[in-house]
C-alpha positions in Angstrom: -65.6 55.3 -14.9 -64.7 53.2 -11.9 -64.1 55.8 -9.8 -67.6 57.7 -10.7 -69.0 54.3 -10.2 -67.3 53.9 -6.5 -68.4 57.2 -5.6 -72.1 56.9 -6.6 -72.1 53.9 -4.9 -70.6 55.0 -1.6 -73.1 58.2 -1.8 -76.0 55.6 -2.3 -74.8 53.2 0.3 -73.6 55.8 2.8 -76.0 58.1 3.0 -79.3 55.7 4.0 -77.4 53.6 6.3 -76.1 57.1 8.4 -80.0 58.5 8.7 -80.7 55.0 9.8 -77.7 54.5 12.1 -78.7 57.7 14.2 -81.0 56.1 16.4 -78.5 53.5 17.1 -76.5 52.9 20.6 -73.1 54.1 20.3 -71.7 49.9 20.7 -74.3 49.7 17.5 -72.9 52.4 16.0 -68.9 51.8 16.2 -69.8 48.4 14.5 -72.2 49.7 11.9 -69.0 52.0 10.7 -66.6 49.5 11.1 -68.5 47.1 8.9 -69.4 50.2 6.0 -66.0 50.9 5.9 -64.4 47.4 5.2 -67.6 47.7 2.3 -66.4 51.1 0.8 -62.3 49.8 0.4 -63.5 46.5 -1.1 -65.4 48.4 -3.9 -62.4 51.5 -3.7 -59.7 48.5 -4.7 -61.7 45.7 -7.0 -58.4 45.3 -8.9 -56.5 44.1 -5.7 -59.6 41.7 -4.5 -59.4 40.4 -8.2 -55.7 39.7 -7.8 -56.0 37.9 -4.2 -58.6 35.2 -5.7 -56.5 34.7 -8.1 -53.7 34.1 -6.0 -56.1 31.5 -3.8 -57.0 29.9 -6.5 -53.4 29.4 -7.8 -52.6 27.8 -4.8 -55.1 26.1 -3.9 -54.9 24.3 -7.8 -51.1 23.9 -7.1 -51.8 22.0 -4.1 -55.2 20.1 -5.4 -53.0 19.0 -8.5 -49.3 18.6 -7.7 -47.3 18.5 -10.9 -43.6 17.5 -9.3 -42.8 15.7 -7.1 -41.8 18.3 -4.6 -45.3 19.6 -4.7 -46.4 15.6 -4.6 -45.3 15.7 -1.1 -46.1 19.2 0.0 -49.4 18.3 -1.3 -49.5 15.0 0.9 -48.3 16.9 4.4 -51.4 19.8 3.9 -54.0 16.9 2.7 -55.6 17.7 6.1 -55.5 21.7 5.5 -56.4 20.9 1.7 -59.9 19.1 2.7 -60.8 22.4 4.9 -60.6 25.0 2.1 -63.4 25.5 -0.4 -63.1 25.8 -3.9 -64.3 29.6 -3.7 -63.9 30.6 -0.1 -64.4 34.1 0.9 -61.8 36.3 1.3 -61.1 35.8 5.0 -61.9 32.2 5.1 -59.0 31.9 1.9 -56.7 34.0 3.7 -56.9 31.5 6.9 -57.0 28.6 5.4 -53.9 29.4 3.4 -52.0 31.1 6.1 -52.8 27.1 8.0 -50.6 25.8 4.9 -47.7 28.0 5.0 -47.0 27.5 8.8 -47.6 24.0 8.3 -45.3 23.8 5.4 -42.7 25.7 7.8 -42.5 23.3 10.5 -43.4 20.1 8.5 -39.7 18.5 7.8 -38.8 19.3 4.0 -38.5 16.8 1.5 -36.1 17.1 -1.7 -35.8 15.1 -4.4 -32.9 13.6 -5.0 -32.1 10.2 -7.6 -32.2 7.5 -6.3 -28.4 5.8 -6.8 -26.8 2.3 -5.4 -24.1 2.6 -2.8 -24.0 -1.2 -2.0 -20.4 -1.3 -2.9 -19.3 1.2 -0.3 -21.6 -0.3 2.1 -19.7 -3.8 2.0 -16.3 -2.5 1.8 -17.2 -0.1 4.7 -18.5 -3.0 6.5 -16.4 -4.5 9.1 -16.5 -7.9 7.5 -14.9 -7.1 4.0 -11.6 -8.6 3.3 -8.5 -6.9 4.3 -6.9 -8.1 1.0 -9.4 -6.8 -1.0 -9.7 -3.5 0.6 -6.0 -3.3 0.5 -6.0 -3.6 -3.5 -8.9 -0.9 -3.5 -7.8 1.8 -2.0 -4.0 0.9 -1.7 -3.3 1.0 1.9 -5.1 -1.4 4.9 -8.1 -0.1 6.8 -6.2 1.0 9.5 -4.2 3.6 7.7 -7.5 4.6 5.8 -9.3 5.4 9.2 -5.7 6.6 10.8 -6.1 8.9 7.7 -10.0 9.9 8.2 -9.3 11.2 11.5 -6.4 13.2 10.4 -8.4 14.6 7.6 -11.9 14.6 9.3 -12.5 17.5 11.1 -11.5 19.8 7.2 -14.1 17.8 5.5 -16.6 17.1 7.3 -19.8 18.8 6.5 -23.3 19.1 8.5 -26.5 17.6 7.8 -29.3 20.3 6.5 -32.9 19.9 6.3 -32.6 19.6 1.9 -30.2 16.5 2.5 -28.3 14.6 5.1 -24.4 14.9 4.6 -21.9 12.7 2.9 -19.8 10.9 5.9 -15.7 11.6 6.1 -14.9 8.3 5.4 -16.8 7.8 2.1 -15.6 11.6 0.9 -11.7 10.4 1.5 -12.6 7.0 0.2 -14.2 8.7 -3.1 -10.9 10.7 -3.7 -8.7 7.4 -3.1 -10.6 5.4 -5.0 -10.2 8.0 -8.3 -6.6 8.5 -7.7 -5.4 4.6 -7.3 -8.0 3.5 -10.4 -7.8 6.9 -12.2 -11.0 5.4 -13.9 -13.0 8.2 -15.2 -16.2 10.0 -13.2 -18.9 8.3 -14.5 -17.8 5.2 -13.4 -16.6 6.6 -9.9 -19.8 7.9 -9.9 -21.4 4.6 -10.2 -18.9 2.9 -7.9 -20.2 5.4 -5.0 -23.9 6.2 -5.6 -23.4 9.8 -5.9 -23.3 12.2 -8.8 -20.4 13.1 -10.9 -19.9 17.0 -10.3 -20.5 15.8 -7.0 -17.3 13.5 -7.0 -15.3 15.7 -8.7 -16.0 18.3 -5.9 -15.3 15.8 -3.5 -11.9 14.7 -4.9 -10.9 18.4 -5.3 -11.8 19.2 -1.7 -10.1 16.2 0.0 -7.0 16.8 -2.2 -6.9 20.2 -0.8 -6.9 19.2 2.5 -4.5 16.4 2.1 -2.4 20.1 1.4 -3.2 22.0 3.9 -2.9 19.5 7.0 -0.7 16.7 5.9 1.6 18.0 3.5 4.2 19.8 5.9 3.7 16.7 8.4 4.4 13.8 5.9 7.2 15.7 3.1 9.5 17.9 4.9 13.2 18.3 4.8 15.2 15.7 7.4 15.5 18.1 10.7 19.2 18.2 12.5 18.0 14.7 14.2 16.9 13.0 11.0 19.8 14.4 8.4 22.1 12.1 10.3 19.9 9.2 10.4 19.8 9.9 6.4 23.4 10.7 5.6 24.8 7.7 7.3 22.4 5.3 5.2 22.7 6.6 1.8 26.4 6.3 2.9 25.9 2.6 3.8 24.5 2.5 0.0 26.6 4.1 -2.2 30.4 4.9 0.0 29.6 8.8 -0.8 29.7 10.6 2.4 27.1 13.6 3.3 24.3 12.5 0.6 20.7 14.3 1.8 18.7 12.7 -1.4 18.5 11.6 -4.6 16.5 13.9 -7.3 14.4 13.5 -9.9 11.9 15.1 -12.0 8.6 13.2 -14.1 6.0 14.9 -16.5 2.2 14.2 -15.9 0.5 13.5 -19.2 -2.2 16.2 -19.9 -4.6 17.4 -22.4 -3.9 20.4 -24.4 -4.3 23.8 -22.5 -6.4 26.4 -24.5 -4.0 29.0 -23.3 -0.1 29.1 -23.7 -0.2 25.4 -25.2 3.3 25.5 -26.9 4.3 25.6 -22.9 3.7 22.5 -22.2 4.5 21.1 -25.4 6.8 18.0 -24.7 8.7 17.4 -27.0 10.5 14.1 -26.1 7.6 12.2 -25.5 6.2 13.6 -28.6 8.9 12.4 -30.7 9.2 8.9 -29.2 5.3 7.8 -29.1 4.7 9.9 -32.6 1.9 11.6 -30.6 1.6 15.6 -29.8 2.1 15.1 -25.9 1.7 17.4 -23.5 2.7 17.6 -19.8 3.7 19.2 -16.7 6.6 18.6 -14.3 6.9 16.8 -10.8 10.8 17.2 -9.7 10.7 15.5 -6.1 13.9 14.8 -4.0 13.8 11.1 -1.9 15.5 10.1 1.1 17.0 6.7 1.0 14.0 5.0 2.8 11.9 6.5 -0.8 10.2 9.3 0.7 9.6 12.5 -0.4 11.2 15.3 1.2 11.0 18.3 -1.2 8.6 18.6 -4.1 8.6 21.2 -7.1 5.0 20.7 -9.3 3.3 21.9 -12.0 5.7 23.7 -14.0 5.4 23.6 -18.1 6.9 20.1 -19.5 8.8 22.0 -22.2 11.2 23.3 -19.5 14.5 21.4 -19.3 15.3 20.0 -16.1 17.5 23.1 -15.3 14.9 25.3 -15.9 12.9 23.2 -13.3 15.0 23.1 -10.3 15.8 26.9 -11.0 12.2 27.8 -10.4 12.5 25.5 -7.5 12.3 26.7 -3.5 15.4 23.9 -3.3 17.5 26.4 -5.6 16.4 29.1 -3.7 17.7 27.6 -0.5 21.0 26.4 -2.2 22.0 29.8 -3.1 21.2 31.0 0.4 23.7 28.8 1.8 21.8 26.5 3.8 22.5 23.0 2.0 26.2 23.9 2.8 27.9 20.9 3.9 25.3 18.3 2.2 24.7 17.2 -1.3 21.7 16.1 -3.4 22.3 13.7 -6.3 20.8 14.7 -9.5 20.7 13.3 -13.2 23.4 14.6 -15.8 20.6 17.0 -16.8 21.0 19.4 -13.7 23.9 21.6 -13.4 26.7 20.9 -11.3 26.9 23.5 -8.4 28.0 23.4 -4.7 25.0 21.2 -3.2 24.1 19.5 -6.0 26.6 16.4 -7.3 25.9 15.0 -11.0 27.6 12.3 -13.1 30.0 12.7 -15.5 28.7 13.1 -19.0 31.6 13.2 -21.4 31.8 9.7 -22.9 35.5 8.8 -22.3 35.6 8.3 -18.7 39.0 7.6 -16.6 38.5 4.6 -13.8 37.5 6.8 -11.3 34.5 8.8 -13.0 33.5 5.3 -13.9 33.2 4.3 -10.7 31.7 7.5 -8.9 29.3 7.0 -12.6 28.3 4.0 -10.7 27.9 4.6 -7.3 26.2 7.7 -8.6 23.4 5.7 -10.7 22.9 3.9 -7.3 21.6 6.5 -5.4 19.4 7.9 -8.9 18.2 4.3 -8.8 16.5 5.0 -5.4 14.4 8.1 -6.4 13.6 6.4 -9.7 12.1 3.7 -7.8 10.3 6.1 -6.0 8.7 7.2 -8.3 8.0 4.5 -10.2 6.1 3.4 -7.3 4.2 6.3 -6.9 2.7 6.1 -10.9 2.3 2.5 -9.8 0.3 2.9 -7.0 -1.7 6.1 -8.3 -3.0 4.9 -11.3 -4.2 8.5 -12.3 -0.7 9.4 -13.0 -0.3 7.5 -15.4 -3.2 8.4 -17.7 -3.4 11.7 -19.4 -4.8 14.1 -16.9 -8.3 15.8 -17.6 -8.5 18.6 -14.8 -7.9 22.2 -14.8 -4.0 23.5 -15.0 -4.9 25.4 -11.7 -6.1 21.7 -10.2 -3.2 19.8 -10.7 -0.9 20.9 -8.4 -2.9 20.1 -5.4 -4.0 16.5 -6.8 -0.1 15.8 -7.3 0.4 16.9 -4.1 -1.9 14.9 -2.6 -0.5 11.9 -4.6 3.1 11.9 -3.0 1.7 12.9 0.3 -0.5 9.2 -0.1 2.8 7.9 -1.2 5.0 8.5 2.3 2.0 7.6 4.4 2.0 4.4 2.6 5.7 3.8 2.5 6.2 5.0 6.4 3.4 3.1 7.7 5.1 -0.2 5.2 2.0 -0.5 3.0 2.9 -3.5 0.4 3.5 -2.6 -3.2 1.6 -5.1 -4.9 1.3 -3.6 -8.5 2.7 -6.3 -10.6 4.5 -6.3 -13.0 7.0 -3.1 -11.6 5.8 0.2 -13.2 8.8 1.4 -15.2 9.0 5.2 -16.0 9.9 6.6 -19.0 11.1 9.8 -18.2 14.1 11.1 -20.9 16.5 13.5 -20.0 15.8 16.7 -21.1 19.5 18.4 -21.0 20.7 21.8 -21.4 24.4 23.0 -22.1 25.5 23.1 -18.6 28.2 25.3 -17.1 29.1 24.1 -14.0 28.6 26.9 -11.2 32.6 27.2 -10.1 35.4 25.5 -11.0 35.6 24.7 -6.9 32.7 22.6 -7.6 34.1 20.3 -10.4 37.1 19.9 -7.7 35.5 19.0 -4.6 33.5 16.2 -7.6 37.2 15.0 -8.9 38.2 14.8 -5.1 35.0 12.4 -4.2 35.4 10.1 -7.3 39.3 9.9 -6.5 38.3 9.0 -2.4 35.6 6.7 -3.8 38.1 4.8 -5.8 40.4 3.9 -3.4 37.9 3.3 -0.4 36.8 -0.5 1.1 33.6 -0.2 -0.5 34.6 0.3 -4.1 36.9 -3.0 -4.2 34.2 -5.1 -5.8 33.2 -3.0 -8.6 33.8 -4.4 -11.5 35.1 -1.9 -14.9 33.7 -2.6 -18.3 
């Protein structure tokens, strides 16, 4: 029907206005066709023309009656373009009038909403008159190590300002991930602390922590080079009277919440039975230097491995059986094996004179990695709480917690968490076999040395 209508109405409207139009001037003429022919493809298409007013009209109500406020204030930049379109404008005047909106929209600055949240707090301690004390109990080190950090750290987080939102700076990204880590209070109240959202802070912690891997972890925990090993060896030796001692080892579990997959992994099962509490964890083994700093770390293994288990699946194993510890040894607990490069205590309970006193000497130099990590829960409060992230999260965030811990110790950061944070880690043994019998010799030959040197003269036997 529409088409017989179109088609009468073109041979109606056609027709008259060609007799009439051939007296015309040919300028006449051109614009006599031009105009019947933009008549005959309005009434061709009425369906398209009916779907273009009603596309006006939609935005022309959208932007006569915001109901958001993103259209509030697109609605306030095209006041001026609003005023200069009619209710029911023709079809050109519409299409010009709109087409005046969108460009203006397009080079007008955006504006996003975003809720609205204090950051007071950060302001003050960012500002150059906060205490040095009480930024020093905030964030654990003093502002010079935070912004000696910042730099180091700066050009893997920084991000760029867009036109949606103006970026967060370096220093309150690292300042958000340090703040979490020495509190370990929970999101929201991070959150709060900061003035920013919650996923947004736990996207910041995760991406700092990350770079803390990536650029400072092989600067800050590596093994003592030929120049340091000496500088090492000859003060654990000034310690304990053993000769050609690289470290002291020892290995912690991180609380966490119950995996949904492969749980009876990290069932621990000496925490569980002392505390009366299903507990589950994962493992940080970490060897110390005598100074307390990290120089090889193993994390994130299950916590119902044994301490053997551990430092098998360790890269320190790995390079022990290539042969490149000879000549050294790391001190380990009575849980570790015995083997060439690694020196435990005696565990039999009858000891002769001189296992008691390389038992000793031996619980010394434990004593130091102990320490250390005793101040590491102490200073990064969100070790010691049971850990809400992802299983593949971890790792990086307990990287990033020893890294924090040698800055502090090398740059001589005080330890003021009072009282001392003891750690409760128990010994989770296996039936040992010692590696060779030339290994429980070259022990036996140590003990009997150790016995009979200057420095054991003042020990007294029980």
């Amino acid at each position: 029907e529409i088409v017989g209508i179109v088609s009468l109405r073109r041979s109606r409207n056609t027709r008259p206005r060609t007799r009439r139009a051939r007296g015309l001037s040919k300028l006449e003429r051109e614009s006599f066709d031009t105009d019947n022919k933009r008549r005959v493809d309005t009434l061709q298409d009425p369906h398209e023309q009916l779907h273009d007013e009603r596309q006006n009209k939609r935005r022309v109500h959208t932007l006569q009656h915001p109901h958001g406020p993103l259209q509030e204030a697109e609605a306030h930049e095209n006041l001026d373009v609003i005023e200069a379109i009619n209710i029911n404008p023709s079809r050109g005047e519409a299409a010009s009038a709109l087409g005046a909106a969108m460009s203006t929209r397009q080079n007008a600055q955006r504006r996003v909403w975003v809720k609205t949240r204090s950051q007071a707090w950060w302001d003050c301690c960012n500002s150059p008159g906060f205490p040095d004390s009480e930024f020093h109990q905030a964030f654990r080190m003093s502002r010079s190590t935070f912004d000696r950090l910042c730099d180091e750290l700066g050009a893997s987080v920084v991000k760029e300002d867009t036109t949606l939102r103006q970026a967060i700076p370096v220093k309150q990204r690292v300042a958000v991930c340090i703040w979490r880590l020495a509190t370990g209070d929970p999101l929201r109240l991070v959150s709060k602390r900061f003035g920013l959202g919650i996923s947004t802070c736990h996207n910041l912690i995760l991406e700092v922590c990350a770079a803390i891997n990536d650029v400072l972890l092989r600067k800050y925990v590596k093994w003592p080079s030929d120049e340091h090993a000496r500088f090492v060896i000859d003060e654990f030796e000034h310690i304990t009277g053993i000769s050609d001692i690289m470290g002291s080892m020892y290995t912690t579990h991180i609380p966490i919440v119950a995996p949904k997959d492969n749980a009876a992994a990290y069932f621990n099962r000496q925490q569980t039975e002392k505390y009366q509490k299903t507990s589950y964890s994962v493992t940080l083994q970490g060897v110390v230097d005598a100074s307390g700093l990290f120089t090889d770390l193993c994390i994130g293994w299950p916590g119902s491995l044994s301490d053997e288990q551990v430092l098998e699946k360790s890269a320190l194993y790995q390079r022990g059986i290539a042969g490149s510890l000879q000549g050294v040894w790391v001190m380990g607990r009575s849980g570790y094996p015995l083997l060439d490069w690694l020196l435990v205590p005696y565990a039999q309970h009858h000891l002769t004179w001189t296992q008691h006193v390389f038992n000793e000497k031996a619980e010394e130099v434990l004593k130091i990695s102990r320490n250390a990590f005793s101040r590491l829960k102490g200073r990064w409060h969100f070790l010691q709480k049971r850990v809400e992230v992802k299983l593949q999260e971890l790792p990086a965030i307990l990287g990033a917690c020893c890294v924090l811990h040698n800055i502090c110790e090398q740059y001589q950061e005080r330890y003021e968490t009072e009282p001392f944070y003891q750690i409760q880690d128990e010994e989770t043994r296996s039936e040992c076999i010692p590696w060779s019998q030339q290994s429980l010799h070259k022990r036996d030959q140590i003990a009997h040395n150790l016995l009979h040197s200057v420095n054991a003269n003042n020990i007294s036997f029980l």
